[in-house]
C-alpha positions as CSV (number, residue, x, y, z in Angstrom):
1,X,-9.6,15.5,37.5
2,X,-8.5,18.9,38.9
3,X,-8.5,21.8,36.5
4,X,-7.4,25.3,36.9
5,X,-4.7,26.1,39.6
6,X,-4.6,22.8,40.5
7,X,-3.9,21.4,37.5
8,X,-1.2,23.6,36.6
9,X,0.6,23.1,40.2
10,X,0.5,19.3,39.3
11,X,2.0,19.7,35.7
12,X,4.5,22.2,37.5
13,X,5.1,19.2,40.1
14,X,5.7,16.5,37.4
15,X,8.4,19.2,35.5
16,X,10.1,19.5,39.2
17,X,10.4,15.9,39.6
18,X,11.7,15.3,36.1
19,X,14.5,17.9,36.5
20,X,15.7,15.7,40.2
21,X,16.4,12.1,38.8
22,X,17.7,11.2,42.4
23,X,14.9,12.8,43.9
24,X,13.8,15.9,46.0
25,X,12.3,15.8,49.6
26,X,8.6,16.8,50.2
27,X,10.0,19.9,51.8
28,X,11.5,21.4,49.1
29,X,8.8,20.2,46.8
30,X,6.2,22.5,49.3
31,X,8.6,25.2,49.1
32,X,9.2,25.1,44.8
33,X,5.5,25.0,44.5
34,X,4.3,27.4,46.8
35,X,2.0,25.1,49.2
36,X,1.9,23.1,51.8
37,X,3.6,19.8,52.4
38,X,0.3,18.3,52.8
39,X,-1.3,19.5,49.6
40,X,2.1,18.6,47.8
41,X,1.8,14.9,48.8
42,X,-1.9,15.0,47.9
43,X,-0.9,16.3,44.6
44,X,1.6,13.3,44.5
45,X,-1.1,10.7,45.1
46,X,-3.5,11.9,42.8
47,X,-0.9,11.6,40.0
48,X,0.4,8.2,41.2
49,X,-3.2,7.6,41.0
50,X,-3.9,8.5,37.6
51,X,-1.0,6.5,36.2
52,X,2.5,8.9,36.5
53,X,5.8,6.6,37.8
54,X,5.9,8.9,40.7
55,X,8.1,6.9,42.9
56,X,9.4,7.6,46.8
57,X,12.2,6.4,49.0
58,X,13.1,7.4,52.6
59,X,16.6,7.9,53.5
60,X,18.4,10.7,55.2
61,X,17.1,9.5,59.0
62,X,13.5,8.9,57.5
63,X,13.2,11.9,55.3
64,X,11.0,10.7,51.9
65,X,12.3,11.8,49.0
66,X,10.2,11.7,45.5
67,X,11.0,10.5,41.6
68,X,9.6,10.6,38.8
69,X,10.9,7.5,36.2
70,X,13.1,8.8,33.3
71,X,11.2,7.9,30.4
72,X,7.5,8.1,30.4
73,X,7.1,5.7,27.9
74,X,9.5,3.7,26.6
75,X,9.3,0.7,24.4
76,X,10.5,-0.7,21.0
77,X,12.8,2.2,21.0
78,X,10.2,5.1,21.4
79,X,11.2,7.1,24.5
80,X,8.9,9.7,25.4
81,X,9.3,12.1,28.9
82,X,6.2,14.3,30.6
83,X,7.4,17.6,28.7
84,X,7.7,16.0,25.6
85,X,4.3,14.1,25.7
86,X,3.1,17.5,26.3
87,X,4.9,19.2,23.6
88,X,3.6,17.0,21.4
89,X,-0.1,18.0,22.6
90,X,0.4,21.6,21.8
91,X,2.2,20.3,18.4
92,X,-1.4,18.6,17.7
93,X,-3.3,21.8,19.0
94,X,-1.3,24.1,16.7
95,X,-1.3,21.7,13.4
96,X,-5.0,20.7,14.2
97,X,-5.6,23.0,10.3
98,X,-4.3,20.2,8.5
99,X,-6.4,17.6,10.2
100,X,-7.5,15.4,7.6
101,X,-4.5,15.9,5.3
102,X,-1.6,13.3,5.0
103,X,0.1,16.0,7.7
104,X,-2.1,15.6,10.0
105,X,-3.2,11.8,9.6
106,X,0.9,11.1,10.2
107,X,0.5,13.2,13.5
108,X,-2.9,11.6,14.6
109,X,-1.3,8.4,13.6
110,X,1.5,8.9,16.4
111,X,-0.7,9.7,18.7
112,X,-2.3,7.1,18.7
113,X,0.3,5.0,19.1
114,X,1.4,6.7,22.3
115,X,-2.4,6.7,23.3
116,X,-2.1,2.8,23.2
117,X,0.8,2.8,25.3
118,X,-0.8,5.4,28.4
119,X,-3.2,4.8,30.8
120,X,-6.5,6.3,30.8
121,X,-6.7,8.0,33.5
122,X,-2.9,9.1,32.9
123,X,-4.9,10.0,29.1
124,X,-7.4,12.1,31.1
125,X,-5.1,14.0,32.3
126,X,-3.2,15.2,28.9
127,X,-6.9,16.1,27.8
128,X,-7.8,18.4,30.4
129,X,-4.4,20.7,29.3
130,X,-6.1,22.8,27.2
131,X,-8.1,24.4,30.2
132,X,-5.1,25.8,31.0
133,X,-2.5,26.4,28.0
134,X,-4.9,26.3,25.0
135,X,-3.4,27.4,21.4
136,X,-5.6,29.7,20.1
137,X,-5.4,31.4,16.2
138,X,-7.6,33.9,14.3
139,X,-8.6,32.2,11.1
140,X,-8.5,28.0,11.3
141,X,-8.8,27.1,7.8
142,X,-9.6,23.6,7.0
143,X,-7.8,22.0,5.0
144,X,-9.4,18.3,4.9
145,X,-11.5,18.2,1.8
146,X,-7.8,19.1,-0.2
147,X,-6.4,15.8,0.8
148,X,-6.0,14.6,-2.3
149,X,-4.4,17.8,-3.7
150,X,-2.0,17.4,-1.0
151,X,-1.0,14.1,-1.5
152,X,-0.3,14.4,-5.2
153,X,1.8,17.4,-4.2
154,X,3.9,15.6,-1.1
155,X,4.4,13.1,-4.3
156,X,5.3,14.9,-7.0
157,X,7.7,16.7,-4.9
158,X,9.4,13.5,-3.5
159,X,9.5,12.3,-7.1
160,X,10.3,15.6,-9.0
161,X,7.6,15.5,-11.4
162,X,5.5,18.2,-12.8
163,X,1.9,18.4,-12.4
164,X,-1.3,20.1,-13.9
165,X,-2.7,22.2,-11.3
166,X,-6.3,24.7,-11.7
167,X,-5.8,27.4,-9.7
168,X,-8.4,30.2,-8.6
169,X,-6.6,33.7,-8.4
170,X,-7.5,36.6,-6.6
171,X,-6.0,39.0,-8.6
172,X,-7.2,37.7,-11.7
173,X,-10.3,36.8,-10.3
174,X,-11.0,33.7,-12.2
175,X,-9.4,30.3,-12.6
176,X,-6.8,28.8,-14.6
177,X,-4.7,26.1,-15.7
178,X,-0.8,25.7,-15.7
179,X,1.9,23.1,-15.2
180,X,3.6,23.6,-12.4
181,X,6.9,22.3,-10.7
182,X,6.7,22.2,-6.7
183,X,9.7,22.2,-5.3
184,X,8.5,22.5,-1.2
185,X,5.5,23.3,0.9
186,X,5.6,25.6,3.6
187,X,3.1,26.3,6.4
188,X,2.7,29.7,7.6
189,X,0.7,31.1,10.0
190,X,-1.8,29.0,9.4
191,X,-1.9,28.3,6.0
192,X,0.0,25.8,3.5
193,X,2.1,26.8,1.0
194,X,3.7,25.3,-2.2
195,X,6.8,27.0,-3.7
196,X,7.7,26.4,-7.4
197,X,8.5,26.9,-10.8
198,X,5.1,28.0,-12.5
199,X,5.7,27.8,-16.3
200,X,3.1,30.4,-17.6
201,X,5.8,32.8,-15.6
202,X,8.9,30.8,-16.2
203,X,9.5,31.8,-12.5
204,X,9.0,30.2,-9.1
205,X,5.7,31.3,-7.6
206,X,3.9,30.7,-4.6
207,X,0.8,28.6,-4.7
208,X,-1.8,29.2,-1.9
209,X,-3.2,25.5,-1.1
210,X,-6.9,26.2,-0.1
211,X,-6.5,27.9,-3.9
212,X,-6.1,25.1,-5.5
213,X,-9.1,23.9,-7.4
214,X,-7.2,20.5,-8.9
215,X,-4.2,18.9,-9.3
216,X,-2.9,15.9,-11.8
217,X,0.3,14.4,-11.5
218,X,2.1,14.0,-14.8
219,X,4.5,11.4,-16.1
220,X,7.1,14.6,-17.0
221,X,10.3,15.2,-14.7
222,X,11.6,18.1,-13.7
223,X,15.1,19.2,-12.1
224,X,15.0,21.6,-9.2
225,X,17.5,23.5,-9.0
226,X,20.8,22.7,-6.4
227,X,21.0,26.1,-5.5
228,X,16.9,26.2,-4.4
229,X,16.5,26.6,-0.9
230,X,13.2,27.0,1.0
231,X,14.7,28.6,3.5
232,X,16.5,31.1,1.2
233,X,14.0,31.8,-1.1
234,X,11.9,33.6,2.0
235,X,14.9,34.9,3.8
236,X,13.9,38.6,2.5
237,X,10.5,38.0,3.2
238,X,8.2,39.5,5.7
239,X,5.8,36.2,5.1
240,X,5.2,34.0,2.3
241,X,5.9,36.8,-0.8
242,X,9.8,37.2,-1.3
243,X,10.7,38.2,-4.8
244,X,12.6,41.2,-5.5
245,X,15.6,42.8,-4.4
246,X,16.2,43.4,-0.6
247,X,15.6,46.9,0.7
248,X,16.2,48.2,4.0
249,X,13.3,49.8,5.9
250,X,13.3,51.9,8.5
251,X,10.2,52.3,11.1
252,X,9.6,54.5,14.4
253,X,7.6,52.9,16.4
254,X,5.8,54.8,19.5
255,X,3.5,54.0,22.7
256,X,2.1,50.2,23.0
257,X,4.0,49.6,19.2
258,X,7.2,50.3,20.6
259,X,6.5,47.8,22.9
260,X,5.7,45.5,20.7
261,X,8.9,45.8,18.7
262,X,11.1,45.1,22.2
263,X,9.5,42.1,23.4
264,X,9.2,40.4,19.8
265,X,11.3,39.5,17.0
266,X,8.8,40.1,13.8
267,X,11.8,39.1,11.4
268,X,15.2,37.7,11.7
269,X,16.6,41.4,10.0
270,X,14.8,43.6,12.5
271,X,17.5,45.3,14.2
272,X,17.3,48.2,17.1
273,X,18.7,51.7,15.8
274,X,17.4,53.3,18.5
275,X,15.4,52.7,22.2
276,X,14.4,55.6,24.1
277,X,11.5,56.5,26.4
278,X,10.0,58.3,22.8
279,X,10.2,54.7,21.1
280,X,12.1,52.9,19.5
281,X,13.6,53.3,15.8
282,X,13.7,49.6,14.0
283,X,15.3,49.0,10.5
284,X,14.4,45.1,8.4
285,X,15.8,44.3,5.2
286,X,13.2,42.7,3.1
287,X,12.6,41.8,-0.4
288,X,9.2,42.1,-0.5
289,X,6.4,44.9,1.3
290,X,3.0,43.7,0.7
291,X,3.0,41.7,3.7
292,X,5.0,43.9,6.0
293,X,2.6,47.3,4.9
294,X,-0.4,45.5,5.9
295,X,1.1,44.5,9.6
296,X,2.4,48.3,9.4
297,X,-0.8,49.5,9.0
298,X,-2.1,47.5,12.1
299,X,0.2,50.0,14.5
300,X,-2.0,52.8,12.8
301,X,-0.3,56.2,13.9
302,X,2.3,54.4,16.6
303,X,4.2,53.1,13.3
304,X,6.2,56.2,10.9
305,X,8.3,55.1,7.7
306,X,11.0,57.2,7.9
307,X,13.0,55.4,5.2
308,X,12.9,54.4,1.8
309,X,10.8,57.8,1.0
310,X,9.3,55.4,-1.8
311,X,7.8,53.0,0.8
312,X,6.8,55.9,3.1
313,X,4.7,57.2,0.4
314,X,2.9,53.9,-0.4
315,X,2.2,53.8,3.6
316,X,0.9,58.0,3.5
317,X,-1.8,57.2,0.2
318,X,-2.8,53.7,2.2
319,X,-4.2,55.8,5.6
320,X,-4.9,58.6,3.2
321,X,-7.5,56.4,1.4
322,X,-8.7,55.1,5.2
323,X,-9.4,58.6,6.1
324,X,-11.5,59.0,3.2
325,X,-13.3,56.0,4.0
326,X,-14.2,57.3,7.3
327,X,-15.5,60.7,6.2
328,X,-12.4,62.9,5.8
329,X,-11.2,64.5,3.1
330,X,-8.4,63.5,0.6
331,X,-5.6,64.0,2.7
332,X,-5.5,67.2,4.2
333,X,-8.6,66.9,6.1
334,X,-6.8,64.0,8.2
335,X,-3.5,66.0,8.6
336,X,-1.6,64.2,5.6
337,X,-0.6,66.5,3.1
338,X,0.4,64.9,-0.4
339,X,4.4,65.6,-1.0
């Protein structure tokens, strides 16, 4: 099977044909994908060949025009297009952390399902993608030897009962034990999250999963409250950590970070004070720094805190402390003088 260019003029030619239920004329086709009429209907034939529903009828005085059936697969009620069997690819790429886990079983599951349903050459096809659109992340964490943790979590959350978990903390640097009422899980970045009330605290915490050293589901109940909301609970926060009350932040941002800050939205706050050819002045409202100073720091000297003065000061000891690391002195010697 084709890779490369090739391939990605082919998945480009089966997103054409999708969009033109009534069909479109090789012509046009040549014209859309930036080639000759000759390598278009090649392109056809190898994907007819492979096992697409591309389809052709000649009207017009003799002119062919090309289709693609509706529904890619369709049976006992599952209807599945190109785009979406291939969202569903990069859905498997991007979960492929929780392989292992009742998450990821229920995806691999599905898939195959639809495998069952495609041809194999058509199969073939799907599994060359990542050759050209591969999902790629830093850290991969595995998470398949906490099955088990998981699944007494997914049911002690669906049947709002407290469980005994062992938990190895960082800060504390040691393990311990607590009962612990989940109320949600949450997958960020790529890691998996449990929010709930942790009685030790008599607050709601946040549980890192590849943390947890054991879980044991109790017979005890618990009532989350009708005012929790996953979503709510981190809308102050720059990640996972959202306690506190909301602050607003402001941030100048120069060179390549300033670039950065116009082509993304980091948080659902951010919001542009300022754009000029000096940069670009950005304010967030968060509850919660920890996560937000570390990505900070990542701008190094294209990032300023200009307000709070509190937060600005936490930011000036931080690169102090790295200067020191790298030889200089303790503050001045790296042109940041203590207020």
């Amino acid at each position: 099977m084709a890779r490369g260019g090739p391939l990605v003029r082919q998945w480009n030619l089966l997103k054409t044909l999708q969009a033109h239920r009534f069909g479109i004329d090789s012509d046009e086709l040549a014209e859309r994908m930036r080639c000759s009429k000759r390598q278009v209907q090649r392109d056809l034939g190898i994907l007819a060949q492979v096992g697409f529903p591309v389809t052709h009828e000649d009207r017009d005085f003799g002119k062919r025009f090309w289709r693609l059936a509706p529904h890619f697969i369709e049976r006992e009620g599952l209807v599945l297009s190109v785009t979406e069997m291939v969202s569903l690819f990069l859905a498997r790429q991007m979960l492929s952390p929780l392989a292992g886990t009742p998450f990821g079983d229920g995806l691999g599951t599905a898939f195959e399902k639809i495998k069952a349903m495609l041809p194999h050459d058509a199969l073939l096809y799907f599994g060359n993608l990542d050759e050209t659109l591969l999902v790629k992340s830093v850290a991969r964490p595995d998470y398949s030897g906490q099955e088990k943790e998981i699944r007494i979590l997914n049911q002690a959350i669906g049947e709002s009962r407290a469980v005994k978990v062992r938990y190895h903390s960082l800060s504390k640097g040691r393990e311990w034990d607590a009962t612990f009422h989940p109320y949600g899980m949450v997958y960020f970045g790529t890691n998996l999250y449990c929010i709930g009330y942790l009685a030790p605290y008599e607050e709601v915490r946040t549980l890192k999963v590849s943390r947890i050293r054991g879980v044991e589901l109790t017979e005890k109940h618990f009532e989350r409250p009708e005012d929790f909301s996953l979503a709510a609970y981190l809308d102050g926060s720059f990640g996972i950590f959202s306690p506190g009350p909301l602050q607003t932040i402001e941030i100048r941002f120069t060179d390549w970070a300033a670039t950065s800050l116009r082509e993304h939205l980091w948080h659902p706050s951010q919001k542009v004070l300022k754009d000029t050819s000096a940069g670009v002045v950005a304010q967030f409202r968060l509850s919660d720094t920890r996560e937000f100073k570390r990505w900070l720091l990542g701008y190094g000297r294209h990032a300023t805190v200009l307000k709070p003065k509190s937060f600005a000061d936490e930011m000036r000891e931080e690169l102090c402390a790295a200067c020191e690391n790298y030889g200089g002195g303790k503050g001045e010697a790296c042109g940041m003088k203590s207020s």
